[in-house]
PAMARGU-827392 format. One line per 3 residues: for each residue x, y, z of N, C-alpha, C. Coordinates in nm, 2 decimals. Last residue first. Layout:
BEGIN
X:Y:Z:X:Y:Z:X:Y:Z | ...
END
This chain:
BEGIN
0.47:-0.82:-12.69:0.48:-0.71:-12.72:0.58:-0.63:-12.79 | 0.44:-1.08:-12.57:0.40:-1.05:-12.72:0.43:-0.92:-12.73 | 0.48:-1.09:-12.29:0.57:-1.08:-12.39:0.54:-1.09:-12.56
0.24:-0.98:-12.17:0.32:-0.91:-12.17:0.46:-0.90:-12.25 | -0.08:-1.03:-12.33:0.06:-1.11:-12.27:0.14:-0.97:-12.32 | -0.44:-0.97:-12.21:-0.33:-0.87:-12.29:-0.20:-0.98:-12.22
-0.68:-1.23:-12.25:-0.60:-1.09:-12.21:-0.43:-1.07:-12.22 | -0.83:-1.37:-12.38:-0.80:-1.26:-12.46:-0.74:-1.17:-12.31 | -0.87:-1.63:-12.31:-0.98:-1.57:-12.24:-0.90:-1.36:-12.26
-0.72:-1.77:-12.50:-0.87:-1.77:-12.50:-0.97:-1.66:-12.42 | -0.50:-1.69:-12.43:-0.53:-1.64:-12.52:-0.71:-1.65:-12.53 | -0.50:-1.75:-12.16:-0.44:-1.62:-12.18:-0.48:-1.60:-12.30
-0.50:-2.04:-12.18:-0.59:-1.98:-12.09:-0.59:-1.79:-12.13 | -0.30:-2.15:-12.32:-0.41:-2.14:-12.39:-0.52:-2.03:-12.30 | -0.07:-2.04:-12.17:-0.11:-2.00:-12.28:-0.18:-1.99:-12.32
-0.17:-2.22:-11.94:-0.17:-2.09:-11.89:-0.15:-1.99:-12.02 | -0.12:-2.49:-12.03:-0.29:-2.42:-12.01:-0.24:-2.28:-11.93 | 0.15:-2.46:-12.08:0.05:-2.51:-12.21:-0.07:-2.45:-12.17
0.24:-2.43:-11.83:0.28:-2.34:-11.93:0.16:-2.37:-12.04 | 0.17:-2.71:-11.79:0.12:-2.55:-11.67:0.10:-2.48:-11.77 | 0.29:-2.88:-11.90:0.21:-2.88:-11.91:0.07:-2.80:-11.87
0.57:-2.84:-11.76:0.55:-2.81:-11.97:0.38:-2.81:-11.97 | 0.49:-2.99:-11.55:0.51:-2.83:-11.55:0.49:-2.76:-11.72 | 0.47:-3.22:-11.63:0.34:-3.14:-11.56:0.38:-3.02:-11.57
0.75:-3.28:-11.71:0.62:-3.28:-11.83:0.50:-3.24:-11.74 | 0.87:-3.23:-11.47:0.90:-3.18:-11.57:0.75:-3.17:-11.69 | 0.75:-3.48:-11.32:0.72:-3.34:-11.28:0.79:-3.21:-11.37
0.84:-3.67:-11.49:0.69:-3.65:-11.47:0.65:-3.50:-11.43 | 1.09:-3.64:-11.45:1.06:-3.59:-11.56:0.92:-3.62:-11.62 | 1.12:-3.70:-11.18:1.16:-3.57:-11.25:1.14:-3.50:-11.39
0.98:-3.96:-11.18:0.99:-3.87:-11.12:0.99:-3.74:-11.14 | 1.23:-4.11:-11.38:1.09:-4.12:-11.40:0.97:-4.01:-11.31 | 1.43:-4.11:-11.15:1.44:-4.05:-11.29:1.26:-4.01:-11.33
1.34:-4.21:-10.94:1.38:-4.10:-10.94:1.37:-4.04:-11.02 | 1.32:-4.50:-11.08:1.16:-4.43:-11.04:1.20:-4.25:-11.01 | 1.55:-4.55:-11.08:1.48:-4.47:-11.18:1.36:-4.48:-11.14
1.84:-4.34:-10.89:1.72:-4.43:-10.91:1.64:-4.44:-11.03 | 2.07:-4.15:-11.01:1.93:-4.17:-10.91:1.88:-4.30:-10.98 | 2.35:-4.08:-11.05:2.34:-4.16:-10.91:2.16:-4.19:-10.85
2.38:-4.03:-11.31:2.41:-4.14:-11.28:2.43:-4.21:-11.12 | 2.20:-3.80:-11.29:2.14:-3.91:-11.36:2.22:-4.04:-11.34 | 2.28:-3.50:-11.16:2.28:-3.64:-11.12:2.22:-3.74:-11.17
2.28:-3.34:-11.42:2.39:-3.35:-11.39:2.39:-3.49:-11.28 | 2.00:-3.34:-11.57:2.12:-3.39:-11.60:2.26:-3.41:-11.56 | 1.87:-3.29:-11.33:1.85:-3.44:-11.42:1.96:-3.48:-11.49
1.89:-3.06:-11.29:1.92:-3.18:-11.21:1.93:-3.29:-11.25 | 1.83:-2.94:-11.50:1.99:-2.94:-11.48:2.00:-3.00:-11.37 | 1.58:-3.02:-11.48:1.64:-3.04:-11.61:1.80:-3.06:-11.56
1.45:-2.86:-11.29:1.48:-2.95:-11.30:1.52:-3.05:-11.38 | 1.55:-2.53:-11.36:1.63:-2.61:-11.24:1.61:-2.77:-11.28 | 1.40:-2.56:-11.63:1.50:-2.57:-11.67:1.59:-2.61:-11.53
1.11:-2.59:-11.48:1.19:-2.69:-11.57:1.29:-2.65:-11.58 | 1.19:-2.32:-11.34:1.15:-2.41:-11.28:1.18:-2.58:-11.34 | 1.15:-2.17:-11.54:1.27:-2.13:-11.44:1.29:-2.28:-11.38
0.93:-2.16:-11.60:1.02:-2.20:-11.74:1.14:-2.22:-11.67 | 0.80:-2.12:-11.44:0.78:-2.21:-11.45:0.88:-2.25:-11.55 | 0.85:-1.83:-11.45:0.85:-1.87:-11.28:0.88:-2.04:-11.33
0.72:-1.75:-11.67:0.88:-1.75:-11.64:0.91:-1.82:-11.54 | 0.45:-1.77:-11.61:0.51:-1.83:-11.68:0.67:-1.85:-11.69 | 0.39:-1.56:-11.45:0.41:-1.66:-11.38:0.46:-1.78:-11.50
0.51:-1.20:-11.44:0.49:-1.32:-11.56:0.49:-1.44:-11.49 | 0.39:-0.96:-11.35:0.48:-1.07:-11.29:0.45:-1.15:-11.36 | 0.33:-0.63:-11.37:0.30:-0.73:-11.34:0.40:-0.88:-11.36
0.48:-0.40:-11.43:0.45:-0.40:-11.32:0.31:-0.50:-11.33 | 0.60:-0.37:-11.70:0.48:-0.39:-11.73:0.39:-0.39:-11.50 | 0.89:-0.32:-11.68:0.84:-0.27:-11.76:0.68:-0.25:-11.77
0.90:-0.50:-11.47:0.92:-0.31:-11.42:0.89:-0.26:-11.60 | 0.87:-0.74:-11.56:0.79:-0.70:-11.39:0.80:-0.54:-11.40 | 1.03:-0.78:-11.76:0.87:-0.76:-11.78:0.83:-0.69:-11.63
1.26:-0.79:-11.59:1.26:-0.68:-11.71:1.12:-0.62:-11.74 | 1.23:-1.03:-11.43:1.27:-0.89:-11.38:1.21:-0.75:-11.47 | 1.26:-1.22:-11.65:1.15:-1.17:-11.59:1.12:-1.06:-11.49
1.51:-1.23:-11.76:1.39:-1.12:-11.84:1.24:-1.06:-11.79 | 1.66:-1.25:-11.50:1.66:-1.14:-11.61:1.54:-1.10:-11.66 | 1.56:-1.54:-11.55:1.49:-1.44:-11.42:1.55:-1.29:-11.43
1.66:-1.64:-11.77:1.50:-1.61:-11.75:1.46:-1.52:-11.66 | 1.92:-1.59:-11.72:1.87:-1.51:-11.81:1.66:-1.50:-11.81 | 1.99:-1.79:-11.54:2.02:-1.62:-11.51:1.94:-1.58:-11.57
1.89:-2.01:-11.66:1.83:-1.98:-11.54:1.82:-1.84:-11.51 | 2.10:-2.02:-11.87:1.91:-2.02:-11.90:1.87:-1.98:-11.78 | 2.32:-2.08:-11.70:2.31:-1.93:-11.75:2.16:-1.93:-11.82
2.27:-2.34:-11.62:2.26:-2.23:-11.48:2.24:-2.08:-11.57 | 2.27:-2.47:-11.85:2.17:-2.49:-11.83:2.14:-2.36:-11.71 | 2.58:-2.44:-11.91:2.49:-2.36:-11.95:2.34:-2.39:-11.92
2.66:-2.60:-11.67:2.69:-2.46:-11.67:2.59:-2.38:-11.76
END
């Protein structure tokens, strides 16, 4: 349950940045994204497999890992983040 209410609230904020700044944060998109597969992980773990397991949290750590070069990418190449503001 609270993993569903992280979900509300990111696409909240990302709503928020989109009409405040009328651009679309794809980082949220992704934060949204681990946290759905997180609250899969944790609510069916005792019926998957574990290459299943192993799985979800390969595709979890590649997405943490989006976020990492879309930060670094944004700062290095200096343009303006909409939530630093």
């Amino acid at each position: 349950m609270l993993l569903l209410l992280f979900i509300y609230l990111e696409l909240g904020a990302m709503v928020g940045i989109y009409f405040k700044t009328k651009r679309l944060p794809v980082r949220y998109l992704i934060y949204i994204a681990v946290t759905a597969l997180t609250r899969v992980l944790a609510i069916d773990i005792k019926t998957m497999t574990d290459i299943h397991i192993f799985t979800m949290t390969g595709a979890i750590l590649l997405l943490c890992f989006a976020v990492l070069v879309l930060k670094v990418g944004s700062t290095r190449f200096n343009e303006q983040d909409p939530m630093e503001k």
